[in-house]
C-alpha positions as protocol buffer text, in pm:
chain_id: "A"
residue {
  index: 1
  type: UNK
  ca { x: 16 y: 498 z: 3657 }
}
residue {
  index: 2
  type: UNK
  ca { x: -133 y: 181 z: 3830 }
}
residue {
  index: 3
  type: UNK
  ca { x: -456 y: 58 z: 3656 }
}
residue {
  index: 4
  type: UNK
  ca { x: -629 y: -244 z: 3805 }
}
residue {
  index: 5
  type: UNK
  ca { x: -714 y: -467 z: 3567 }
}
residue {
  index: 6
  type: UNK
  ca { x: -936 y: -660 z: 3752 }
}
residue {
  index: 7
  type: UNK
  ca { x: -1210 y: -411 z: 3809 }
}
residue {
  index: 8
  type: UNK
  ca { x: -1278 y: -318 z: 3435 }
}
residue {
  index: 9
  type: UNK
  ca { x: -1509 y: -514 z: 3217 }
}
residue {
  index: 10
  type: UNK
  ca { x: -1413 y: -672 z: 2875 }
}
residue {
  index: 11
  type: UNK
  ca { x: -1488 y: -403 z: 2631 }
}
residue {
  index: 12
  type: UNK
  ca { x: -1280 y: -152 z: 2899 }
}
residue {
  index: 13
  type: UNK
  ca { x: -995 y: -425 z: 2904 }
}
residue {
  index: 14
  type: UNK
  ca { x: -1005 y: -443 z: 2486 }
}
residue {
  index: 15
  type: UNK
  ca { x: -1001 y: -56 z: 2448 }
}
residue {
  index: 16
  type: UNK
  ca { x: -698 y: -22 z: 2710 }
}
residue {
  index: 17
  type: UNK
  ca { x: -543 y: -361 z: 2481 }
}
residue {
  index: 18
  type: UNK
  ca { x: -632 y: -144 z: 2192 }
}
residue {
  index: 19
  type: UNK
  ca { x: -443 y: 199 z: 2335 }
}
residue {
  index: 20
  type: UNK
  ca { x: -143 y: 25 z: 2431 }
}
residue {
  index: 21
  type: UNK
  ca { x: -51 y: -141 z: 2072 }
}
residue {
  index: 22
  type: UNK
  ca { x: -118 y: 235 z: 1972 }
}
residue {
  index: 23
  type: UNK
  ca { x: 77 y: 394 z: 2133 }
}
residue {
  index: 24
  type: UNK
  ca { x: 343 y: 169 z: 2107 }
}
residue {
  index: 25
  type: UNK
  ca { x: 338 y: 162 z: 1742 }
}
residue {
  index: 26
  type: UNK
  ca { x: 322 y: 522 z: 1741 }
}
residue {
  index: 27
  type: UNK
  ca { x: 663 y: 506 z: 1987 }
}
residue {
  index: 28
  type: UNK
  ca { x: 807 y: 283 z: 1739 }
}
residue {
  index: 29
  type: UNK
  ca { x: 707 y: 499 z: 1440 }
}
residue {
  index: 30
  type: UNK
  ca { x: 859 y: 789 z: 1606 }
}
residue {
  index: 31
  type: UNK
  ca { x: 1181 y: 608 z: 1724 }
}
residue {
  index: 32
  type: UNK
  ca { x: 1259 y: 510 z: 1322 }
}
residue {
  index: 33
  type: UNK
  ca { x: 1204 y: 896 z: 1215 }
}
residue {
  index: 34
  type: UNK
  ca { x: 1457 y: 1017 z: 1482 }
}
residue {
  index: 35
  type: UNK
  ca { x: 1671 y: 762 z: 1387 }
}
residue {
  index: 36
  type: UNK
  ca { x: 1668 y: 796 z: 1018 }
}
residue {
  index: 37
  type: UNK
  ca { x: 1690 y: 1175 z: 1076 }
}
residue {
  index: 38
  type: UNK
  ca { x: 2019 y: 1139 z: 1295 }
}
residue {
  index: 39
  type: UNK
  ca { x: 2172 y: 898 z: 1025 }
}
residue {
  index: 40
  type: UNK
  ca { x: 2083 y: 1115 z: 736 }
}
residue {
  index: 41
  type: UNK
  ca { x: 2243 y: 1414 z: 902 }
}
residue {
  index: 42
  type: UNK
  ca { x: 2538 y: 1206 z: 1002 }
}
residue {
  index: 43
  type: UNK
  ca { x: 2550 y: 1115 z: 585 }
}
residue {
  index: 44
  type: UNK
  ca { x: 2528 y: 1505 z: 541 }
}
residue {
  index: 45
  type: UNK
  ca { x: 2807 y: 1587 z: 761 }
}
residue {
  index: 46
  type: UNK
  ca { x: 3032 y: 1343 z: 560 }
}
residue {
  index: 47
  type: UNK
  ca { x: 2889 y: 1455 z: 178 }
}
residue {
  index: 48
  type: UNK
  ca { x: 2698 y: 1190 z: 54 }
}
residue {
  index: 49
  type: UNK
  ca { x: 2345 y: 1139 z: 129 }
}
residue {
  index: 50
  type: UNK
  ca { x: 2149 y: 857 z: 278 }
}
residue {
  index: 51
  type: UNK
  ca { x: 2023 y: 647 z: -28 }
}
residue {
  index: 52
  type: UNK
  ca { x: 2376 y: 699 z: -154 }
}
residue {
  index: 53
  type: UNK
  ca { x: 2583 y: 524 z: 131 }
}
residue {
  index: 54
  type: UNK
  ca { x: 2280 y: 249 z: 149 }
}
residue {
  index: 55
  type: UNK
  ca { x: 2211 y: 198 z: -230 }
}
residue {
  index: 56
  type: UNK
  ca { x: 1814 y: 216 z: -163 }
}
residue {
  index: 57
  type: UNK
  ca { x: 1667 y: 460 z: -393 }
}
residue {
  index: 58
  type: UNK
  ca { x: 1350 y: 524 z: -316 }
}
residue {
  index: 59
  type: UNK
  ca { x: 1057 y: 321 z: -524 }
}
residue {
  index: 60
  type: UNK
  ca { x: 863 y: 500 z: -770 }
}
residue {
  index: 61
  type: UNK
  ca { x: 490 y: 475 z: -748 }
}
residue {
  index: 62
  type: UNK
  ca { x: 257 y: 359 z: -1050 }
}
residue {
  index: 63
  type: UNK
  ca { x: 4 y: 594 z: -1185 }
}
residue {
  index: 64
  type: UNK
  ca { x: -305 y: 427 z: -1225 }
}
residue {
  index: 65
  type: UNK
  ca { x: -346 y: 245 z: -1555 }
}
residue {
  index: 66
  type: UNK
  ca { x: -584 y: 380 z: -1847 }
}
residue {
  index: 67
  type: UNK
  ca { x: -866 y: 141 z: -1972 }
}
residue {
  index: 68
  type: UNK
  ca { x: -802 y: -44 z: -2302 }
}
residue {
  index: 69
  type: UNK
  ca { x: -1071 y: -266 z: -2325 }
}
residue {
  index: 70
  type: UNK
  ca { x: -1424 y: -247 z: -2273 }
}
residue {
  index: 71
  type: UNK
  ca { x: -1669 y: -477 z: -2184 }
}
residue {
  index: 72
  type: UNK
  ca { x: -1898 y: -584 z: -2531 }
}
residue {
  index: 73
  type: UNK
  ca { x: -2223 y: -626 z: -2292 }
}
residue {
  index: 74
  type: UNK
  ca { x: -2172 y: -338 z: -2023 }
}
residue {
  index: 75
  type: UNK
  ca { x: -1908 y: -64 z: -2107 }
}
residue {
  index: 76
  type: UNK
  ca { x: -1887 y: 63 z: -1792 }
}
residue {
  index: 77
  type: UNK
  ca { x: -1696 y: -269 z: -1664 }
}
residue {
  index: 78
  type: UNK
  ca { x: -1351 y: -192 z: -1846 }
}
residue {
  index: 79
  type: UNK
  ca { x: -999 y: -345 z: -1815 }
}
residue {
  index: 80
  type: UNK
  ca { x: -620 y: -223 z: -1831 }
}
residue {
  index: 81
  type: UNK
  ca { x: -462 y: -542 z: -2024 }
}
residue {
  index: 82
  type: UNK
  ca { x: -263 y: -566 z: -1699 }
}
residue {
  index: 83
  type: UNK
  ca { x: -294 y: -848 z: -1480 }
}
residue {
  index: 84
  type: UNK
  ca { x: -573 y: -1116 z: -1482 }
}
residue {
  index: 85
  type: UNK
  ca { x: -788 y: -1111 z: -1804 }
}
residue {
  index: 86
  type: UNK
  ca { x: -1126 y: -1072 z: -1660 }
}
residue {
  index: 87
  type: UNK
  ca { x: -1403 y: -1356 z: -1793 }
}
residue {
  index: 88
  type: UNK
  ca { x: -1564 y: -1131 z: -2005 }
}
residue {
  index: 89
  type: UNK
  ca { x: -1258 y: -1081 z: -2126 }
}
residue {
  index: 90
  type: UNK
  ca { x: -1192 y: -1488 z: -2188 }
}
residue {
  index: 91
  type: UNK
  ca { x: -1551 y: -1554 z: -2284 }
}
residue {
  index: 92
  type: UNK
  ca { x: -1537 y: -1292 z: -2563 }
}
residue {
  index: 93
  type: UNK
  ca { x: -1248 y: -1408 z: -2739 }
}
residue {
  index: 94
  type: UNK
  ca { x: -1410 y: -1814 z: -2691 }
}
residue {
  index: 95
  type: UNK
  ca { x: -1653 y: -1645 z: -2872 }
}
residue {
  index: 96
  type: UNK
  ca { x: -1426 y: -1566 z: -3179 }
}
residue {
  index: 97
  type: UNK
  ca { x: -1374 y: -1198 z: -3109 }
}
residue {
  index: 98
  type: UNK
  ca { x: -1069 y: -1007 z: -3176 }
}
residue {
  index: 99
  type: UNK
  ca { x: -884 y: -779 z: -2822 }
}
residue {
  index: 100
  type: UNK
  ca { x: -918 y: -511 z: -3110 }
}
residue {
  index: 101
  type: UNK
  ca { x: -1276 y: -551 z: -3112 }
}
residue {
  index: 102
  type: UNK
  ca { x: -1306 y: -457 z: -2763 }
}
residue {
  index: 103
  type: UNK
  ca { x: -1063 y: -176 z: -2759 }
}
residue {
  index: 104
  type: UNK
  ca { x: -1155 y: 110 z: -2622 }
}
């Protein structure tokens, strides 16, 4: 396939730029699969399994987190008690409130 470059525009030249990291992402993507595959069979063969020989176990994911607190002034905007404490958050307890006042 010989494409000459020099007689497409710009947005013609950034689509073709934009096919070509595609596809080979996509190459790569499929490369790692087969390969995984193979070695995983290959661990099969033997009687132990992948994540076994390697010690990765595979990560859990996190449900997401319930609501604890709620917003005094709008109780739609709630938080978890993970993470950053919001302002409202801050400025409530400034204000001499209690987290158990604000629980949901």
């Amino acid at each position: 396939m010989t494409v000459d470059l020099n007689k497409l525009s710009l947005k013609e030249l950034r689509d073709l730029q934009s096919q070509v990291a595609k596809a080979i992402s996509g190459y790569e993507d499929r490369r790692k699969r087969e390969a995984l595959a193979e070695l995983e069979e290959k661990a099969k063969a033997m009687g132990f399994s992948l994540a076994e020989l390697t010690g990765v176990t595979a990560t859990r994911k996190r449900s997401p987190s319930v609501a604890k607190y709620a917003n005094p002034a709008n109780k739609s905007d709630t938080w978890s008690g993970r993470g950053r404490k919001p302002r409202w958050f801050t400025e409530a307890l400034a204000k001499g409130k209690k987290p158990d006042d604000m629980a949901i």
